[in-house]
Structures are given as structure tokens and as C-alpha cells.
C-alpha positions in Angstrom: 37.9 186.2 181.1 38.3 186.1 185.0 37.7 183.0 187.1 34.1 183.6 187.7 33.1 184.8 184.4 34.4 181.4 183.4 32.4 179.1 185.9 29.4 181.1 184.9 29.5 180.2 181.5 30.1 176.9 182.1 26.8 176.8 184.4 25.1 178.6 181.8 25.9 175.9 179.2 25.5 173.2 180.9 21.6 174.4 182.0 21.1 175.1 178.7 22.2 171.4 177.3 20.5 170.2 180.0 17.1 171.8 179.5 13.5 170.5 178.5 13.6 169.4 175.2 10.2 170.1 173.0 8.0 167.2 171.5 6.8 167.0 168.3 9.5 167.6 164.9 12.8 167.9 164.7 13.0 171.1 163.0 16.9 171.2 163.7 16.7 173.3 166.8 18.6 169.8 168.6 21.5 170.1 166.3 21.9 174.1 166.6 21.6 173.6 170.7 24.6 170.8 170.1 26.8 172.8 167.7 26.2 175.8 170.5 27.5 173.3 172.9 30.8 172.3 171.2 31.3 175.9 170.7 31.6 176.7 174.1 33.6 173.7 174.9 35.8 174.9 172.5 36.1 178.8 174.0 36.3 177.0 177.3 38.9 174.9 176.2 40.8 177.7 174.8 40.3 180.1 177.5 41.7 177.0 179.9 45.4 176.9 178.1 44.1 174.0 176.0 42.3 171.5 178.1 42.2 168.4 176.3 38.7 167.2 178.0 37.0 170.2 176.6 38.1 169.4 173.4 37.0 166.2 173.1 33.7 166.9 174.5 33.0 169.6 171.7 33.8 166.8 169.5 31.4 164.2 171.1 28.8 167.4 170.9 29.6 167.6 167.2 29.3 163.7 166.8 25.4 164.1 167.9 24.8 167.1 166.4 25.4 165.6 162.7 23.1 162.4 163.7 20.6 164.9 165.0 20.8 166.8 161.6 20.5 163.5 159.4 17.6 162.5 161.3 16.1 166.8 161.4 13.5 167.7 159.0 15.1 170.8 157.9 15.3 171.9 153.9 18.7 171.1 151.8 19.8 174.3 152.0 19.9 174.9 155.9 20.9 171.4 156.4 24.3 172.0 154.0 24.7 175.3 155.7 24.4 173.3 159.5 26.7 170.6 157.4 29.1 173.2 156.9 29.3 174.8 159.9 29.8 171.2 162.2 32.9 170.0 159.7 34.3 173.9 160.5 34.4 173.6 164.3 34.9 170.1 164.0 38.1 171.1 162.6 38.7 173.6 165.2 38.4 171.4 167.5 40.5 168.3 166.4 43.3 171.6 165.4 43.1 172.7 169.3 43.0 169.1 170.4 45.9 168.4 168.8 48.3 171.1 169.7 47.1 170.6 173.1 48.4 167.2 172.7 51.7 168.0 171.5 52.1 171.1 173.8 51.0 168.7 177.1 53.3 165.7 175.9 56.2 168.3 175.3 56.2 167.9 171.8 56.7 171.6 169.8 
């Protein structure tokens, strides 16, 4: 990705995180918005040679978007497929966090 490809992802992310958030229900809309989030955190941190903040920001994303599923009024079956999806990138995440870790301590 160039430079400005880059940027306008992050812009684009962070207007849609940022956005107007509906009233009424949770219907788990919140939580798929927040696991979008740490997903691009995660292709951002990646795409940056591993910056570490990224990282740890798609894991704060992922850390509200499994208290916005608890509290979401969703069926079992969507909420073990949204279950199953955060512990995945969340994985991803700490994986990539880690070797960036290593690789920016000097540690191989």
C-alpha cells in the first residue's frame, strides 16, 4: 500500500468508529463495528513493519467488543460465531504484538 492509501484508511476507520451510534437494542451491530476496528489496526499495524501501538489498540478494540457482545441481544448461534471470530484476531493480534516485541527489542 503507498503512503496515502495508508492515511486514508486510517481516516476512514477512524470516522467510522467515531460515527453516530443508533438508539434503541443492541442487536450486535457495536461489537461487529469494534471487531472491524481491531481488524484494521491489525492491517495497519502490519502494513507499518509491526507497530506495537496498533497492536495494542486492536486489542483494546477486541476487549469492548466481547463486553459489547455479552451485553448484545443477538441469538446463541451468531453470538458463538462473533465469539469465535474475536478469540481469532485476538490471537492475531497478541501473535503480531509479540514478534513485534521481540523484533523491536532485538530479540530473534
Amino acid at each position: 500500500m503507498t503512503d496515502i492509501a495508508i492515511r486514508i484508511f486510517i481516516v476512514v476507520t477512524c470516522l467510522i468508529s467515531l460515527g453516530p451510534q443508533p438508539a434503541g437494542a443492541d442487536d450486535g451491530t457495536e461489537c461487529r463495528r469494534l471487531i472491524a476496528t481491531a481488524e484494521g489496526h491489525l492491517r495497519f499495524g502490519v502494513a507499518e513493519n509491526g507497530r506495537i501501538r496498533e497492536f495494542a489498540a486492536g486489542l483494546e478494540a477486541l476487549d469492548r467488543a466481547q463486553a459489547s457482545l455479552l451485553a448484545a441481544e443477538v441469538p446463541d448461534a451468531e453470538r458463538a460465531v462473533e465469539a469465535r471470530r474475536i478469540e481469532a484476531l485476538r490471537e492475531d493480534l497478541a501473535f503480531s504484538l509479540e514478534r513485534s516485541r521481540h523484533r523491536f527489542y532485538g530479540a530473534f
